[in-house]
N, C-alpha and C positions, 0 to 999 in steps of 0.2 A: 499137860498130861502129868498127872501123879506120878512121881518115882520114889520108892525107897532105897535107900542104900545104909551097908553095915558100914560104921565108923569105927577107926582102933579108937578107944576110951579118949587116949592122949589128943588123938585129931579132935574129936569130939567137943572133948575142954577148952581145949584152942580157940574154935569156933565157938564156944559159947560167951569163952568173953568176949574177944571180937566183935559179936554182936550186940551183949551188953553194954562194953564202953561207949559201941559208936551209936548204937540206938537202930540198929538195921536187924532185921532177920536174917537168921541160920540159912534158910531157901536164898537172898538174895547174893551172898556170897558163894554158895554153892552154883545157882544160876553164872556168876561171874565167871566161877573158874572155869566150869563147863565152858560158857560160851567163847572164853579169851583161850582155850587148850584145844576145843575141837579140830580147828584147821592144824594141829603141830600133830594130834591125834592121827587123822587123817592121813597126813603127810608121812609118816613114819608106818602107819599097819598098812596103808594103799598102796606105799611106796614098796614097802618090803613084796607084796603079791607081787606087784607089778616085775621086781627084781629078780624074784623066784620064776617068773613065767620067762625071762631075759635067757637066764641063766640056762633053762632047758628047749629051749628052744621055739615055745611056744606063743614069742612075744613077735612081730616083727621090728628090725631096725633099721635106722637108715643113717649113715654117715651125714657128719655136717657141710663134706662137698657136695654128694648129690643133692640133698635138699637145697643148699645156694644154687646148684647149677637147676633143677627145676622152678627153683622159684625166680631165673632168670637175674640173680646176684650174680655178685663178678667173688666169685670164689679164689681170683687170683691172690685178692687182700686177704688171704687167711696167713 
């Protein structure tokens, strides 16, 4: 899928040599950080909803004894 995206100049330059010394394309370094950032991405703007819904009430929770005691752990070793 085509994307573009606006670079500050300085990022830009970076990745130009970058890819000139090592002989790789600008796209394949960008695919890199993309793919190696998604999951820390995720992790931080899903987490934050997820934290936001906690916070007001709208998430349900459950302690880590009742889930031992339903999942039939010995909740005593905590």
């Amino acid at each position: 899928m085509p994307t573009s995206i606006r670079l500050d100049p300085a990022v830009e330059a970076r990745l130009a040599q970058l890819a000139q010394v090592t002989g790789r394309s600008k796209a394949f370094y960008l695919r890199e950080l993309i793919e190696g950032g998604i999951d820390d991405l995720e992790d931080a703007y899903l987490g934050a909803a997820v934290l936001e819904r906690v916070r007001s009430g709208k998430e349900q929770t459950h302690s880590l004894h009742d889930v031992m005691t339903e999942l039939g752990l010995d909740a005593s070793d905590l």
